[in-house]
C-alpha positions as CSV (number, residue, x, y, z in Angstrom):
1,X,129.2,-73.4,-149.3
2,X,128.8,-71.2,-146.1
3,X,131.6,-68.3,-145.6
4,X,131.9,-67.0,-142.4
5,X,133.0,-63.2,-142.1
6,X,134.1,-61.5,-138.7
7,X,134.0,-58.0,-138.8
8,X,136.2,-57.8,-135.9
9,X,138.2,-60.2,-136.8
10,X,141.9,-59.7,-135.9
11,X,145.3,-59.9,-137.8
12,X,147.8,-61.8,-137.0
13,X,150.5,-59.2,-136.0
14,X,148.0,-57.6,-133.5
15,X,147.7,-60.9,-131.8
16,X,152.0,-60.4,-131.2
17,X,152.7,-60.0,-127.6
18,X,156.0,-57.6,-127.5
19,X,158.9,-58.5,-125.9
20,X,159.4,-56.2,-123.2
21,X,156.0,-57.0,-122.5
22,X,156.9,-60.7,-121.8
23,X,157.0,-60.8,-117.7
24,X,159.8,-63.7,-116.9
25,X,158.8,-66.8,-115.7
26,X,161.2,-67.8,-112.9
27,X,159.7,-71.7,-112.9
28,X,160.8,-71.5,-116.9
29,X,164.2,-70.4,-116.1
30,X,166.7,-73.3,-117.2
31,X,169.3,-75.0,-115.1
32,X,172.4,-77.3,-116.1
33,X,173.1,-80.7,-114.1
34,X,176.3,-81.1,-113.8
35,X,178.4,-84.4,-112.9
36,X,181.6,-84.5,-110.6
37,X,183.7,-86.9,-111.4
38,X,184.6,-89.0,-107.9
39,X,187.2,-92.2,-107.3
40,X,184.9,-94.4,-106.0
41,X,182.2,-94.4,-108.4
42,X,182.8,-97.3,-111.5
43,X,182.5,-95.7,-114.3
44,X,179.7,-98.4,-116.0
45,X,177.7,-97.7,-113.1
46,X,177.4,-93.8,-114.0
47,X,176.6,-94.5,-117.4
48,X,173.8,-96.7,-116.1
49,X,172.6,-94.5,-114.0
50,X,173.0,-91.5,-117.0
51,X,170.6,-93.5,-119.0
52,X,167.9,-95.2,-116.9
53,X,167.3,-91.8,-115.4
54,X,168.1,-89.1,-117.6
55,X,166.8,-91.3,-120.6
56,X,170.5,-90.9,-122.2
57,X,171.7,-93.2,-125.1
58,X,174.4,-95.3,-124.4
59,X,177.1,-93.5,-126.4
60,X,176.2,-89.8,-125.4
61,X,176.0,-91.3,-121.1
62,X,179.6,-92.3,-122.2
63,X,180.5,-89.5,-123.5
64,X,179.5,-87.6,-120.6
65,X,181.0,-89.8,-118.1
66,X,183.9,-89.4,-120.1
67,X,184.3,-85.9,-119.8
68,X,183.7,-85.8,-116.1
69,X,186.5,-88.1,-116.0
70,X,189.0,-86.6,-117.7
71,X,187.8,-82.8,-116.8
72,X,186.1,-83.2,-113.2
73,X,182.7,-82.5,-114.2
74,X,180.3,-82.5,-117.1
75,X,176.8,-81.4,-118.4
76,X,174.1,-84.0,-118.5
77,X,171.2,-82.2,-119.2
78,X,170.0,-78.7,-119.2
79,X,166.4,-78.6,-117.6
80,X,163.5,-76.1,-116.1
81,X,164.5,-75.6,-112.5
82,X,162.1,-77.9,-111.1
83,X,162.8,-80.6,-113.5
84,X,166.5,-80.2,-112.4
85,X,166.1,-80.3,-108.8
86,X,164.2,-84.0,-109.3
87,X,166.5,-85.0,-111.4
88,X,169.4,-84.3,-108.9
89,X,167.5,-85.6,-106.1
90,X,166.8,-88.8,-107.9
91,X,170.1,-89.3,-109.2
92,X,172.2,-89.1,-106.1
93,X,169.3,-91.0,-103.9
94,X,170.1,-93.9,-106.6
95,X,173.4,-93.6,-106.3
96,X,173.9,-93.4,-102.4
97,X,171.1,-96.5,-102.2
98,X,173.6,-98.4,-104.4
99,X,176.7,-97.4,-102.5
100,X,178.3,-95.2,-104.5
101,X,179.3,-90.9,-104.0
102,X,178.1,-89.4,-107.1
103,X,177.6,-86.0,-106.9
104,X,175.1,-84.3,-109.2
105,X,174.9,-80.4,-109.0
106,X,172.8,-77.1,-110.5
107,X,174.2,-74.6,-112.0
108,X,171.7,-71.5,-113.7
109,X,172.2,-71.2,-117.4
C-alpha cells in the first residue's frame, strides 16, 4: 500500500474564504416573480400556464393563482435575476399569444 504525504499540504480552515472577502455577485442576486391578478384572465388557464412553464405542481399553481385572486398578486418563484427576466418574458409572451392580460412582474428580494 502506497501513502502519499504532502508537505505543504493545506488544512481545511485555511482553504475558508472569509466573508467580507466574498465580492457580491450581482448576476447571483435573487428576484421574486410575482403574479397580478387580472379579470380577464380564466383562472385554469393561469394555472396552466404556472405549471408548463414554471414547472409548478398542480396544487401549489393553484394555490398561487389563488392568492393572486383573493389578494391581487402572488409569488411564483424566487429566481437569479436572469432566470427571472426569462421567465417573465416567456410567461406573458404565452399569455398575450393566447389572448389573455397576465401580468408577471420582478421584484428584488
Amino acid at each position: 500500500m502506497r501513502s502519499i504525504a504532502h508537505s505543504n499540504a493545506e488544512t481545511p480552515s485555511q482553504n475558508l474564504v472569509q466573508h467580507s472577502d466574498l465580492v457580491r455577485d450581482s448576476s447571483r442576486e435573487l428576484y421574486y416573480v410575482i403574479l397580478h391578478n387580472d379579470n380577464v384572465t380564466p383562472y385554469d388557464y393561469v394555472i396552466y400556464l404556472l405549471g408548463s412553464l414554471f414547472m409548478l405542481s398542480e396544487e401549489i399553481a393553484d394555490h398561487i393563482a389563488w392568492t393572486a385572486h383573493t389578494k391581487g398578486s402572488a409569488v411564483v418563484v424566487v429566481r437569479p435575476r436572469e432566470e427571472a427576466e426569462k421567465l417573465v418574458k416567456a410567461a406573458q409572451g404565452r399569455a398575450k399569444f393566447d389572448g389573455f392580460p397576465l401580468t408577471f412582474t420582478l421584484e428584488q428580494e
